[in-house]
Every structure is written in structure tokens, then in C-alpha cells.
C-alpha positions as CSV (number, residue, x, y, z in Angstrom):
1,X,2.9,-6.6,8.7
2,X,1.3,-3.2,7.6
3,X,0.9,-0.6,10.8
4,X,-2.6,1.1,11.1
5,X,-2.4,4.5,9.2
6,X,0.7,3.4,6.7
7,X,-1.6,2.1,4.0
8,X,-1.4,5.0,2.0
9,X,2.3,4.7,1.8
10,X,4.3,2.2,-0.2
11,X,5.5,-0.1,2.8
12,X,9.8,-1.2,1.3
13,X,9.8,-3.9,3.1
14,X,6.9,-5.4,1.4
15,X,6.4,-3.9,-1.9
16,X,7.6,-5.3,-5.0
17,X,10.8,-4.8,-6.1
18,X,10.4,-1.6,-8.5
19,X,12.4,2.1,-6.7
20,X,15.9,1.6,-6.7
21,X,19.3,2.6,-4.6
22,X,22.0,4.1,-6.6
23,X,25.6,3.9,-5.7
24,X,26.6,7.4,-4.3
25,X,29.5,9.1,-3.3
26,X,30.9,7.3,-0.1
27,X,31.0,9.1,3.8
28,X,34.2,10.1,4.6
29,X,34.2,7.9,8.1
30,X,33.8,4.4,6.4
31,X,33.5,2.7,9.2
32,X,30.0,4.4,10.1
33,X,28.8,1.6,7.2
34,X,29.1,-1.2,9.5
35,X,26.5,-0.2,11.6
36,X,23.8,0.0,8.9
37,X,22.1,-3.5,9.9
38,X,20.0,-6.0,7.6
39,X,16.8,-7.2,9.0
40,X,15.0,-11.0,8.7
41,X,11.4,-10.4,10.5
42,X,10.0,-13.9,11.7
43,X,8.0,-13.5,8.6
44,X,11.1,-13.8,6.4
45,X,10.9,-10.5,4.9
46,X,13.9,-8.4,4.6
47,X,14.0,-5.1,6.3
48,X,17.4,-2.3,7.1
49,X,18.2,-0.4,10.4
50,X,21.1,1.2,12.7
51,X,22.9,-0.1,15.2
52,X,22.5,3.0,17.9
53,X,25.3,4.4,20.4
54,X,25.5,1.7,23.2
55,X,25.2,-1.3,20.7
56,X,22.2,-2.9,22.3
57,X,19.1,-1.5,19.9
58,X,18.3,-1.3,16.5
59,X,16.4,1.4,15.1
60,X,14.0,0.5,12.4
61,X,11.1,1.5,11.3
62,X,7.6,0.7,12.8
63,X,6.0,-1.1,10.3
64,X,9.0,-3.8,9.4
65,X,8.1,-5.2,12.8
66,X,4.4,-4.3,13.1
67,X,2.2,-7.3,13.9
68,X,4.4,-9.6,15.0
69,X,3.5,-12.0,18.0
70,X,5.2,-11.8,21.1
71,X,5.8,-15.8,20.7
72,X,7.9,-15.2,17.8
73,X,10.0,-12.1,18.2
74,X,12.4,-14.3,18.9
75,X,12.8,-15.9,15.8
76,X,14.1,-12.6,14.3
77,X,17.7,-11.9,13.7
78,X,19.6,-9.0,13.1
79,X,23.1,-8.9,10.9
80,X,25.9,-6.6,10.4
81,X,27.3,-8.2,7.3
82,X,30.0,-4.9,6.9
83,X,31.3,-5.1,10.4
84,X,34.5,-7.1,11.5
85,X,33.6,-10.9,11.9
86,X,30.0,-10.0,10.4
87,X,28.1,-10.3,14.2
88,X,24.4,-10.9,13.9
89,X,21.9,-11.3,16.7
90,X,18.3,-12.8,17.8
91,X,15.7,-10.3,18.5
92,X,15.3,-9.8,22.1
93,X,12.4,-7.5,22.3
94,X,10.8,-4.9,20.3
95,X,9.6,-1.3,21.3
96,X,7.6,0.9,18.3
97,X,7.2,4.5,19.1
98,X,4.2,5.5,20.9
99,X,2.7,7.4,18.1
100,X,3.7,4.8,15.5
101,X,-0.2,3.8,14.9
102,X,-2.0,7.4,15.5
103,X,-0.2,8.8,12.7
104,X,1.5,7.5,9.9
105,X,4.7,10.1,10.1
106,X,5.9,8.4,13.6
107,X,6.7,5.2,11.9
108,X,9.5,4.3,13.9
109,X,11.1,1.2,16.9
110,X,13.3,-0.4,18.3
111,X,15.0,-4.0,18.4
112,X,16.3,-4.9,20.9
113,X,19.3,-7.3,20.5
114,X,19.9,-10.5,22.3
115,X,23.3,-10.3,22.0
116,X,24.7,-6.5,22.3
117,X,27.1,-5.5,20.0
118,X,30.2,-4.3,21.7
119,X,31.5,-1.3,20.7
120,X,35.6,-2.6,20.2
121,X,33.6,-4.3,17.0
122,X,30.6,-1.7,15.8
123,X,30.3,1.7,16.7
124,X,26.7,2.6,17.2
125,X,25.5,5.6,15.8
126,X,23.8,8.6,17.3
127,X,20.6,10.5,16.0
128,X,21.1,14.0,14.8
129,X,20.2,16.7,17.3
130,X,18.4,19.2,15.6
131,X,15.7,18.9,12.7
132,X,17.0,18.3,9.1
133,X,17.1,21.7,7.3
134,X,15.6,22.0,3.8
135,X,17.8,20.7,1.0
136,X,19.3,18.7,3.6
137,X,22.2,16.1,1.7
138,X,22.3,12.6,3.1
139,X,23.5,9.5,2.1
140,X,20.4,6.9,2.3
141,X,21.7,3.7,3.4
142,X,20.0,-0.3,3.0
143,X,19.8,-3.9,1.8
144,X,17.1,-3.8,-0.4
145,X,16.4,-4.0,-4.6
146,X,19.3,-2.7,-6.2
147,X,19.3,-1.0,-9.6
148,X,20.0,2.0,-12.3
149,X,16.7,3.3,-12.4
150,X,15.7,1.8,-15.6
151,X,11.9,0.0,-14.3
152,X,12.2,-4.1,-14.3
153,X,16.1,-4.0,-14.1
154,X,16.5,-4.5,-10.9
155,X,19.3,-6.9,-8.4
156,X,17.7,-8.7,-5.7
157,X,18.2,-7.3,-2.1
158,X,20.4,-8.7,0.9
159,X,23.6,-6.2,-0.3
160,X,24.7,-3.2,1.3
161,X,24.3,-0.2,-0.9
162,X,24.6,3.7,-0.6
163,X,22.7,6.4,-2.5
164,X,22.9,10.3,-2.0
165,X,19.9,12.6,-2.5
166,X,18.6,15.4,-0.5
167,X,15.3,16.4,0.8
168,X,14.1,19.0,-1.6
169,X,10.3,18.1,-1.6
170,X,8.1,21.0,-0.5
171,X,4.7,19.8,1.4
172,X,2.5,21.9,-0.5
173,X,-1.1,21.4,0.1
174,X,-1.5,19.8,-2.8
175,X,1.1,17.2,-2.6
176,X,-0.5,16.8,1.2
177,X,-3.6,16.0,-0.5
178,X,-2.0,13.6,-2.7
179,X,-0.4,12.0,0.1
180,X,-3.5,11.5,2.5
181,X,-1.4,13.7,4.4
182,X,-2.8,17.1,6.9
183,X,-1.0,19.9,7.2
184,X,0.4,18.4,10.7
185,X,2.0,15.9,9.6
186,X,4.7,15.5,11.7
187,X,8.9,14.7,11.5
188,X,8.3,13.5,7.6
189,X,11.1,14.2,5.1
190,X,10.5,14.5,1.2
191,X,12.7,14.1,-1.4
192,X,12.2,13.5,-5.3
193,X,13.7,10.8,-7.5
194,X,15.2,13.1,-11.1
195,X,16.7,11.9,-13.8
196,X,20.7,12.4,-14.5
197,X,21.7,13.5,-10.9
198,X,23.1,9.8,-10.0
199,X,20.7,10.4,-6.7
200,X,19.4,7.2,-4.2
201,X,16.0,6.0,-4.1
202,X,14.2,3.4,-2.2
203,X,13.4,-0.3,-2.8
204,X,11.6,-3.4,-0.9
205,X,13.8,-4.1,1.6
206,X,15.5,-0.6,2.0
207,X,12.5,0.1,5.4
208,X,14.4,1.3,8.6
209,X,17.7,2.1,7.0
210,X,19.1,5.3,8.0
211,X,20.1,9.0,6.2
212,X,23.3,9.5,7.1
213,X,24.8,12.6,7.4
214,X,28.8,14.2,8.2
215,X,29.0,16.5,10.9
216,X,32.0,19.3,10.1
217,X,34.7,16.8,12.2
218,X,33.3,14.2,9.5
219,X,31.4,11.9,12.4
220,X,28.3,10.1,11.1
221,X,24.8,11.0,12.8
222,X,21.3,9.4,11.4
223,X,19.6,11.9,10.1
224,X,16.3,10.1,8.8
225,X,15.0,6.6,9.0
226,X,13.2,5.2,5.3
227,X,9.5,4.8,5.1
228,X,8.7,4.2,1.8
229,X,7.6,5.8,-1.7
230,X,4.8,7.2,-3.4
231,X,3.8,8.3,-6.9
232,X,3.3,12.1,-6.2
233,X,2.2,14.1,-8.5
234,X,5.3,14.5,-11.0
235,X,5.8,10.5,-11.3
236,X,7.0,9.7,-15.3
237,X,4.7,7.2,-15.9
238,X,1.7,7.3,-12.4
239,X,2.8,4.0,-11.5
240,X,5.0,3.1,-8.7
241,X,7.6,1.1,-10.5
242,X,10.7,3.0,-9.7
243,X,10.6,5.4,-12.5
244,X,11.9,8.7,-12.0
245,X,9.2,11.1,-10.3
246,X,8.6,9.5,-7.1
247,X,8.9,10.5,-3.8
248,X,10.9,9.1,-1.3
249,X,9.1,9.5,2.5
250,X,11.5,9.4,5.7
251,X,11.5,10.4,9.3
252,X,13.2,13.4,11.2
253,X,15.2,11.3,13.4
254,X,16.3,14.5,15.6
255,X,12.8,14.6,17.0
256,X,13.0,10.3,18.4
257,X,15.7,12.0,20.8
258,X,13.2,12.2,24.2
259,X,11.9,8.7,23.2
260,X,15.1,7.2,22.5
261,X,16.7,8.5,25.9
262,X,15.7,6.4,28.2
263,X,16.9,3.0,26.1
264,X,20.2,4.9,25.1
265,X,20.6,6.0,28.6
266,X,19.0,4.2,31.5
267,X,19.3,5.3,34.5
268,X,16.2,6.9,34.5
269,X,13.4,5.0,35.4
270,X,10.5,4.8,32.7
271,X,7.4,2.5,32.1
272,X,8.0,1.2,28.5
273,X,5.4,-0.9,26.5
274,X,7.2,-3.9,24.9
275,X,5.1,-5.4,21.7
């Protein structure tokens, strides 16, 4: 299920289990967890997303639902395990984003849900308005390989867990190098993996989750969607195992506002392309 462009990054939802999520401080609205959703694909790979404002759609990330045939979206379901009555869904439909397979950066979609969510039992989330500043704090968010960051000892996924980090990663041309990466390369997020700070990392499963983020009235906004990891250039050991070094890849999900308008909100008329 690997998008065109993505092969240079470590794709969570199907790498082995190795980068880890460690438990973070919590968000001060609680609730905001519930809509942090656990993916099955048709494939039977396990995937993360957010249940967005309107509780009809999913946001994910391109590649967890790359590939699929239209015969069997279907056969996907979606579950809120940490909402009241745990609600879970078929898959209805599925849009990706229409730069998800010109460039690698733009690796997000959409599901769309069978069975809408209402919003008396989740609150869907909205998407941060503006870009994510540097150093930017978030609280990464999935229900993939848990762990403590020690490589092989590792939890299998299918739990909810939270872990804290920030974007500090500088795009230097080097690092862009490294990464397969031009210097244009989109919405993408950085952020390292260091010892002794207690800080989140990603694991197989952990694709399409959200960075969540507290505005000043404490209300929850996704900030990021997960993409995957890759060695860098100051990995521990220049394997991707989950030892400290890494690099964790996310989207800007400030700039999916103009696509994700017209599913949020629509009354305005626009020709969509359904996968």
C-alpha cells in the first residue's frame, strides 16, 4: 500500500515494529482523545487518524489507504475505542489529497464514514489555522508499537497512546539531501528523537494520527498528521530500529484547510475524485 513518491520514507503503517510512542504529559481537554481513531485497511494493517469537525470524515494519511480497490473500500472499518460506547464505522469512500502522489510531503485523505459520528458522542476536531511555528510543542497521538525506547522492547499496537515532542528539526540542505528531499518540499514537519527528554516517537501503526496542540482557551486543533521516520544523519546506531537519533516526518495540517473545506462544509459545489 506504498503511494508513488513515499518510498524514501519509512511508511508506520507498514514498517516493522522498531520507533516507539512514549507516554507524555496529557491535553488539558481530555475529551479531544476520543476523536483520535484506529484504522483496519482491507488489507488488515493497522493505521491512526482524526475524527474531523462534522463527524463524517477521517483524516489519515495518504499512503495507509493508497492502493486500495474501489471493490473493497468497503471492507474497511474505522474505531473510536476512547469515545463513549466505543462507535466504529465501515468505510464509505476515500478521498487522498490531490498532490498526495506528485510529492511525497502531501501525504494526506480522507475516509469517509458510513456511519457519521454524531457529535452528542465525539467531537470532531478542527485543523489548525495557521502553519506550525518552529519549535512548535504537540502531543503526537496513535495506536501503533508501544515502547521505552530501548530497540526490540517493544508492546504490540491497537492501544491508544500519547507522546509529546516538538518540531525542532532544521531542513538544512544536507539533511534535504539525506531525505531525497528539494528545497521545496512542501507542509513537512521535523522533529528529532533524544535521549532523556521523555519525548514521542513514531511506530508501525502510528500513520495518520494527529499532533495535537492547546489553543490559549485549552481547545484541541490538529496540528500535524504522522508520516513516518527516517535515519537522518544523527541516528545512534544508522539503522531504523527506533533508537534515539531518528527523525520523525509529519504534515502541516494548517495548509489541508482549502482542500478540506468543501467536505467540512458543503454547500459549495466542487468536483471531487473518489479512489
Amino acid at each position: 500500500m506504498r503511494s508513488a513518491g513515499l518510498t524514501a520514507i519509512a511508511l508506520l503503517s507498514l514498517g516493522t515494529a522498531g520507533a516507539i510512542v512514549v507516554d507524555g504529559p496529557s491535553l488539558k481537554e481530555e475529551p479531544s482523545v476520543a476523536a483520535i481513531a484506529r484504522i483496519h485497511t482491507p488489507s488488515g494493517l493497522i493505521a491512526s487518524g482524526t475524527l474531523l469537525a462534522g463527524g463524517r470524515y477521517v483524516l489519515t494519511a495518504a499512503h495507509v489507504v493508497a492502493d486500495i480497490p474501489g471493490g473493497r473500500i468497503s471492507r474497511g472499518l474505522v474505531e473510536f475505542p476512547s469515545g463513549a460506547g466505543r462507535p466504529r464505522s465501515r468505510w464509505k469512500a476515500v478521498y487522498t489529497h490531490p498532490k498526495a502522489l506528485e510529492h511525497r510531503a502531501w501525504d494526506a485523505a480522507l475516509i469517509e464514514l458510513a456511519c457519521p459520528v454524531g457529535v452528542d458522542v465525539i467531537v470532531g476536531l478542527p485543523v489548525t489555522t495557521a502553519p506550525a511555528p518552529n519549535d512548535l510543542p504537540v502531543h503526537f497521538g496513535g495506536y501503533g508499537h508501544r515502547g521505552n525506547g530501548l530497540q526490540g522492547d517493544f508492546k504490540p499496537p491497537g492501544v491508544l497512546t500519547l507522546g509529546r515532542n516538538c518540531f525542532d528539526q532544521e531542513l538544512t540542505p544536507e539533511l534535504l539531501l539525506v531525505l531525497g528531499l528539494s528545497r521545496d518540499c512542501g507542509p513537512l514537519l521535523l522533529h528529532r528523537f533524544d535521549p532523556g527528554r521523555n519525548e514521542g516517537h513514531f511506530a508501525a501503526g502510528d500513520s495518520g494520527g494527529p499532533g495535537l496542540v492547546s489553543d490559549a482557551e485549552g481547545r484541541v486543533h490538529v496540528a500535524s498528521i504522522i508520516l513516518g521516520r527516517h535515519r537522518g544523519t544523527s541516528d545512534s546506531d544508522h539503522r531504523l530500529n527506533g533508537s534515539f537519533g531518528e527523525l520523525g516526518l509529519s504534515l502541516d495540517a494548517s495548509v489541508l484547510r482549502p482542500w478540506l473545506q468543501p467536505f467540512l462544509y458543503p454547500s459549495r459545489q466542487v468536483t471531487i475524485n473518489v479512489k
